[in-house]
Backbone as CSV, one residue per row, in Angstrom:
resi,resn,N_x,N_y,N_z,CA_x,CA_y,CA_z,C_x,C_y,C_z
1,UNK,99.765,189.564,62.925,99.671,188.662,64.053,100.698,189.088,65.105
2,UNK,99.989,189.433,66.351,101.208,189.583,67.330,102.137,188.120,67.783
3,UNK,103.123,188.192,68.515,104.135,187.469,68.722,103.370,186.295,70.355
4,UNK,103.859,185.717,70.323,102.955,185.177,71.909,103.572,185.186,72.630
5,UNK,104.803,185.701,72.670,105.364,186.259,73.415,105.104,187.969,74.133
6,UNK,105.055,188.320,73.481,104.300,189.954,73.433,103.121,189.590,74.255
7,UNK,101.962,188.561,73.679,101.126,188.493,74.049,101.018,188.132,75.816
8,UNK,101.957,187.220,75.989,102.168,186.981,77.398,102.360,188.204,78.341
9,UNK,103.400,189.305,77.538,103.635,190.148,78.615,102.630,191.114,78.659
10,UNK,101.783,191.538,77.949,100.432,192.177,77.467,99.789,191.711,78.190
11,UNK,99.209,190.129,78.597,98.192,189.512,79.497,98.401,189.667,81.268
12,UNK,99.950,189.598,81.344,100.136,189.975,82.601,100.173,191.172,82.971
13,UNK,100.975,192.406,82.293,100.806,193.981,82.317,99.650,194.450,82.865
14,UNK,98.627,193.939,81.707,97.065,194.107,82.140,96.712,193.646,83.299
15,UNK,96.555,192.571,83.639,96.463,191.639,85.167,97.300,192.551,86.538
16,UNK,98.661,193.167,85.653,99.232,194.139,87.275,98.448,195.032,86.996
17,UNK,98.110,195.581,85.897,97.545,197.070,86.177,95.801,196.999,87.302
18,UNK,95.300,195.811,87.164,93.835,195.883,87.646,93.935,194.909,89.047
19,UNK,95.536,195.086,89.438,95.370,194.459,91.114,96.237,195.040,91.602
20,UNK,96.737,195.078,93.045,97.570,195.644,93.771,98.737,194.834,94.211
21,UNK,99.741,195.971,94.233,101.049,194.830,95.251,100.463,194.264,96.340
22,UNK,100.631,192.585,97.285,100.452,192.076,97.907,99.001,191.763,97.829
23,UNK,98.396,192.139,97.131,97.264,191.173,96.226,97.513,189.417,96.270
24,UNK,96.352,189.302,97.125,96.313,187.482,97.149,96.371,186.879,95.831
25,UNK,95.704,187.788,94.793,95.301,187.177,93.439,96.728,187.068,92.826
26,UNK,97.378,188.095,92.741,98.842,188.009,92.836,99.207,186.637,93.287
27,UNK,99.429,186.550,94.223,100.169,185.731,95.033,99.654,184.041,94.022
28,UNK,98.515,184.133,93.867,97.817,182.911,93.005,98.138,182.334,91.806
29,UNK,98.201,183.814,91.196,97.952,183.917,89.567,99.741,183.181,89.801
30,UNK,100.537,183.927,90.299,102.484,183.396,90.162,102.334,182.108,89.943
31,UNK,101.547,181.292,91.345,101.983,179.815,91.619,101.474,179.103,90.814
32,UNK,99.909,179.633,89.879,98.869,179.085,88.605,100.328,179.236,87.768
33,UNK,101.067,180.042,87.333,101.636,180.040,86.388,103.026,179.072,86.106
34,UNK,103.052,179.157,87.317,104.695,178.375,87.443,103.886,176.888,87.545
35,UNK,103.321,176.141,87.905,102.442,174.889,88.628,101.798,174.574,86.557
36,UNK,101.067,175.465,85.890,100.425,175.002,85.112,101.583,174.992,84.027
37,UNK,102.736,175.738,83.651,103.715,175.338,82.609,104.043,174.149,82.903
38,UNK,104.311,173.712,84.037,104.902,172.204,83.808,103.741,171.305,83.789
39,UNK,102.377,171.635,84.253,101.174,170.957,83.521,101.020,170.828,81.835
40,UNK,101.448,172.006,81.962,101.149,171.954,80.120,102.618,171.018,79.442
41,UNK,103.585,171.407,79.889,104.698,170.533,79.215,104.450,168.974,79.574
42,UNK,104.287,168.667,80.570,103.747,167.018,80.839,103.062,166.216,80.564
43,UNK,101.202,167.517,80.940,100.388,166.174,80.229,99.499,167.450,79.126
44,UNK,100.073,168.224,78.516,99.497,168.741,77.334,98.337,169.942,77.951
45,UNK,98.027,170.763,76.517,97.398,171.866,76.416,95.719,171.605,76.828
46,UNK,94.980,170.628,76.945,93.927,169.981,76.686,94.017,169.924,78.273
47,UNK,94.666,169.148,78.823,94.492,168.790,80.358,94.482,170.235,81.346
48,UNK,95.363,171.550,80.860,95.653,172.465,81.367,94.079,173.524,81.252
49,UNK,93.857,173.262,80.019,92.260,173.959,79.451,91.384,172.829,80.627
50,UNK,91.025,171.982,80.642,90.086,170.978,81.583,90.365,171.686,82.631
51,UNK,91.721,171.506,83.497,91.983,172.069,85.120,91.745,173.149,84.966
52,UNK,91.906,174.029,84.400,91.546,175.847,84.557,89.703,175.473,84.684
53,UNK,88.963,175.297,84.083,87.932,175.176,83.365,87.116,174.556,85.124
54,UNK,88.139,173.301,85.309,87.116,172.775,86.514,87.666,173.570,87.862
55,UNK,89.192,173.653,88.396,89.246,174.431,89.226,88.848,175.725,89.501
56,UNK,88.280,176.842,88.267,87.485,177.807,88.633,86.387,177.738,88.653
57,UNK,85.860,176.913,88.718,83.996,176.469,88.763,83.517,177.466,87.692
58,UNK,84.001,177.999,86.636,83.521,179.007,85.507,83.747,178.554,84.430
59,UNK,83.148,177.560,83.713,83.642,176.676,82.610,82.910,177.976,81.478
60,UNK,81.783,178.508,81.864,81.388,179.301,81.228,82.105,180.409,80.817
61,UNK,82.400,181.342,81.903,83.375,182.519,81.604,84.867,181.947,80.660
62,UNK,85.133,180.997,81.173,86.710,180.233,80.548,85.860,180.513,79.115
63,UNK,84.883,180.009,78.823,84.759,180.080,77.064,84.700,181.088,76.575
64,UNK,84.384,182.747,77.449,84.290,183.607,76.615,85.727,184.389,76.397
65,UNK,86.813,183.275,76.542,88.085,183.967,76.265,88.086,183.504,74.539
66,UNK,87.163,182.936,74.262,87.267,182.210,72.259,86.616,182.947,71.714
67,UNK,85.844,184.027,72.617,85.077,184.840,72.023,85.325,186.237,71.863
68,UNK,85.981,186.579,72.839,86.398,187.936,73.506,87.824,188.601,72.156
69,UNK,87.925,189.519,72.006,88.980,189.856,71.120,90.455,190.023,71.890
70,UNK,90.773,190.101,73.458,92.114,190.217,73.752,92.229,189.929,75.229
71,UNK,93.532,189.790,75.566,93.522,189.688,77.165,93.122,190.828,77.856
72,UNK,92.486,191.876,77.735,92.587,192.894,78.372,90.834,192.836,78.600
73,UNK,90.117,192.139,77.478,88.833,192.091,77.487,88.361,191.064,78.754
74,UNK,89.233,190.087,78.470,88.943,188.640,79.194,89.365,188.794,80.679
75,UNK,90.756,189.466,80.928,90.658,189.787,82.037,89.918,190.894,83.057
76,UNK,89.188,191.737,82.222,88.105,192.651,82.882,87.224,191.505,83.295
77,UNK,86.589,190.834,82.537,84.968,189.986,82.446,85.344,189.168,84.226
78,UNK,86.431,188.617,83.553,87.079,187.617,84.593,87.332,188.309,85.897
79,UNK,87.856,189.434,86.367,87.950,190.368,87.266,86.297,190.413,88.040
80,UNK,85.467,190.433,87.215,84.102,190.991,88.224,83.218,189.694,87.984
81,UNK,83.850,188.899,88.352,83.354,187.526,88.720,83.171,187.429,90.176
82,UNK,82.421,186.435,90.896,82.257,186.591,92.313,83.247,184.543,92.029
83,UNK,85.036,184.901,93.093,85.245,184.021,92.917,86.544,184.170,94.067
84,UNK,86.690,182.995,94.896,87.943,183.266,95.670,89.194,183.293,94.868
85,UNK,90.063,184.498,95.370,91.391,184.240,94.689,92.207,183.195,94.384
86,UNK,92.075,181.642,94.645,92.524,180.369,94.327,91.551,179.949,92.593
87,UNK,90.112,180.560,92.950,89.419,179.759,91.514,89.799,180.935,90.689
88,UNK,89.981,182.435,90.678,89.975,183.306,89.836,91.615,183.212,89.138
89,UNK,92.349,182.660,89.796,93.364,182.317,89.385,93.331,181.487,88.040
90,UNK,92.348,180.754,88.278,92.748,179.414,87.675,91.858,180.162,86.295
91,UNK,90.725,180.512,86.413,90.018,181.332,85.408,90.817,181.895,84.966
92,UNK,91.471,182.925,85.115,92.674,184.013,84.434,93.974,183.128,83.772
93,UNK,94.051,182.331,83.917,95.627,181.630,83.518,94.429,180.795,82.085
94,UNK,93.507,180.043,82.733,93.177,179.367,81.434,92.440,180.577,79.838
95,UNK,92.084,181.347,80.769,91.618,182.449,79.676,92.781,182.863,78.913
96,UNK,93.443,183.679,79.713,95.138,183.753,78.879,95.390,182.915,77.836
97,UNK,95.238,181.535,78.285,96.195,180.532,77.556,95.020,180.225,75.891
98,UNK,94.013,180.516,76.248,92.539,180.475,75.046,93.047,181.360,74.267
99,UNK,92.854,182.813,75.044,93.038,184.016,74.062,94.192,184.206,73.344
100,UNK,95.693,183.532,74.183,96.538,183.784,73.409,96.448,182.258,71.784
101,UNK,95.861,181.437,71.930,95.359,180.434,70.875,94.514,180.694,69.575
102,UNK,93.446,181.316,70.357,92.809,181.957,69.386,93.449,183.097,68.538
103,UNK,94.344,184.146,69.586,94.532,185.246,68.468,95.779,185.098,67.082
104,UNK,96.591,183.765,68.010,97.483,183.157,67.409,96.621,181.796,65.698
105,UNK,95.441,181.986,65.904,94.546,181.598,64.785,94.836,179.632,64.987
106,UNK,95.814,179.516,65.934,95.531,178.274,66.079,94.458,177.423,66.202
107,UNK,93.191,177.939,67.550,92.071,177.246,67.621,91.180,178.092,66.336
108,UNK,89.576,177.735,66.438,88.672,178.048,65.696,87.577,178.003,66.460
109,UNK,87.648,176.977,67.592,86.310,176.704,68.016,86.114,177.640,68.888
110,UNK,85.106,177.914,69.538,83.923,179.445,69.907,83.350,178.437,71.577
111,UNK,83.180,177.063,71.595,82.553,176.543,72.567,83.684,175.802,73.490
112,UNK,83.763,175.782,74.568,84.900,174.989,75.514,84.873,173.331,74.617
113,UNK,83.381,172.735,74.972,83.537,171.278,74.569,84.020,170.942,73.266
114,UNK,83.589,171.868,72.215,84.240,171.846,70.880,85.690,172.102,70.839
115,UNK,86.215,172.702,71.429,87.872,172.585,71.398,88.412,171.943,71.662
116,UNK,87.808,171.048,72.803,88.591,170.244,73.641,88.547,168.947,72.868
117,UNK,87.371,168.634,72.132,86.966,167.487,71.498,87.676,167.369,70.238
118,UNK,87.588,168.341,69.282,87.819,168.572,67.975,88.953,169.145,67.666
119,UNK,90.067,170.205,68.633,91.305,170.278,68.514,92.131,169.815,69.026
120,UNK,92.028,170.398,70.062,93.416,169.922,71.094,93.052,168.659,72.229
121,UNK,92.345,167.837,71.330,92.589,166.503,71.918,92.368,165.231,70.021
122,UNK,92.969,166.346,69.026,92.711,166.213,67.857,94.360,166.073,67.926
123,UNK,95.309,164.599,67.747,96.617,164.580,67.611,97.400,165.683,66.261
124,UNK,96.749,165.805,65.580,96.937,166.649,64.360,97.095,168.008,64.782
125,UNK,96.073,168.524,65.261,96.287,169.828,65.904,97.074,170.037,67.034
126,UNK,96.360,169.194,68.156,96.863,169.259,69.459,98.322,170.120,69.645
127,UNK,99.900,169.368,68.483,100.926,169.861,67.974,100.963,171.214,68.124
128,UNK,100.167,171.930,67.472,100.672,172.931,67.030,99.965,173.908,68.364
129,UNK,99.036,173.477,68.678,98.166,174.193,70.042,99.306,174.622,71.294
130,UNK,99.984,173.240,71.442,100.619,172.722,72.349,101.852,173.756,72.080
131,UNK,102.574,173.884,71.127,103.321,174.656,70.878,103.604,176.003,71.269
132,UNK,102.562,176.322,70.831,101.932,178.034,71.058,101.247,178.328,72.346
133,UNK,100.822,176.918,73.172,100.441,177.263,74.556,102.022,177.216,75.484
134,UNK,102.593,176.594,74.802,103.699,176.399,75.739,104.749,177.343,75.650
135,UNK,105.352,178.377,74.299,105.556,179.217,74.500,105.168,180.545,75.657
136,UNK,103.945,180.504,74.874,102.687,181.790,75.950,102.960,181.440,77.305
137,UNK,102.796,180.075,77.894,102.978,179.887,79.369,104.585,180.223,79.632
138,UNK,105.437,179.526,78.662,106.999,180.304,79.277,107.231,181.776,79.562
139,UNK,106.932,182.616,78.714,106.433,184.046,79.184,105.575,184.335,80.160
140,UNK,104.269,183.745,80.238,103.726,183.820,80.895,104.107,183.737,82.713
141,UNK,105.153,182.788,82.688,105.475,182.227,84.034,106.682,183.308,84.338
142,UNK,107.401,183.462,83.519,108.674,184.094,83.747,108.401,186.246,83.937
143,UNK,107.013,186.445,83.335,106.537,187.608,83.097,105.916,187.419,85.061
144,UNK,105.018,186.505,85.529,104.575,186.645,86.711,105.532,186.428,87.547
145,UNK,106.511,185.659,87.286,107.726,186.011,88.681,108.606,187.122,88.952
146,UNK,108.423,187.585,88.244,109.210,188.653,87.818,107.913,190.184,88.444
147,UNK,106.958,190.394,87.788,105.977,191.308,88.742,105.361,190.890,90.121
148,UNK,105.761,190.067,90.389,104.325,189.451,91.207,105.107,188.509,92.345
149,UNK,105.857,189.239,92.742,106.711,188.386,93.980,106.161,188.581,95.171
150,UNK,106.571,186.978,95.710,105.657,186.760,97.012,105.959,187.538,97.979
């Protein structure tokens, strides 16, 4: 099992390698990251999966991060989407935050509504989801300020 930490800097690495300096998506993906950790520390892993899910109008693509084997997969798919850099943002941060769940064996479920229903709005699980999303997003946030300055 990789670390989700690793995994964070792996999801963003990938994400610089397939955009450019002064890249709007850049500029997006930072403020998704810094804006959704304190989403996720406040009102949980479940609300952060919903807002990714509805602010990229791709509830569909968001699910094939439960399916996909890594961030590098999810962020290709997600890349050749037809989507303004504000919704592709939001797609890429919630995919991240799936894939790093799944590979971390936390979730199980394969469908958006099944996760949301049956884990991580499941107080039993939710815990441990929440945990491992909130790590991933601390890397996550601290990995995009750090490449990806405005």
């Amino acid at each position: 099992m990789t670390s989700v930490e690793k995994l964070a800097i792996e999801c963003v690495e990938e994400l610089a390698k397939r955009t450019t300096p002064g890249d709007e998506l850049r500029r997006r993906f930072r403020a998704r990251a810094r804006q959704l950790h304190s989403d996720l520390y406040y009102q949980g892993v479940a609300y952060v999966v919903a807002i990714a899910a509805a602010r990229s109008e791709k509830a569909d693509v968001l699910e094939k991060a439960l399916q996909l084997a890594d961030c590098k997969s999810f962020i290709e798919l997600a890349l050749g989407q037809k989507a303004k850099a504000e919704e592709l943002s939001y797609l890429l941060y919630g995919g991240m935050v799936l894939t790093a769940l799944k590979k971390q064996g936390v979730v199980s479920s394969t469908a958006l509504a099944d996760l949301l229903k049956n884990e991580l709005l499941d107080p039993r699980k939710a815990s441990l989801a929440g945990s491992v999303a909130l790590k991933f997003a601390e890397w996550t946030k601290r990995m995009a300020e750090a490449m990806f300055s405005q």
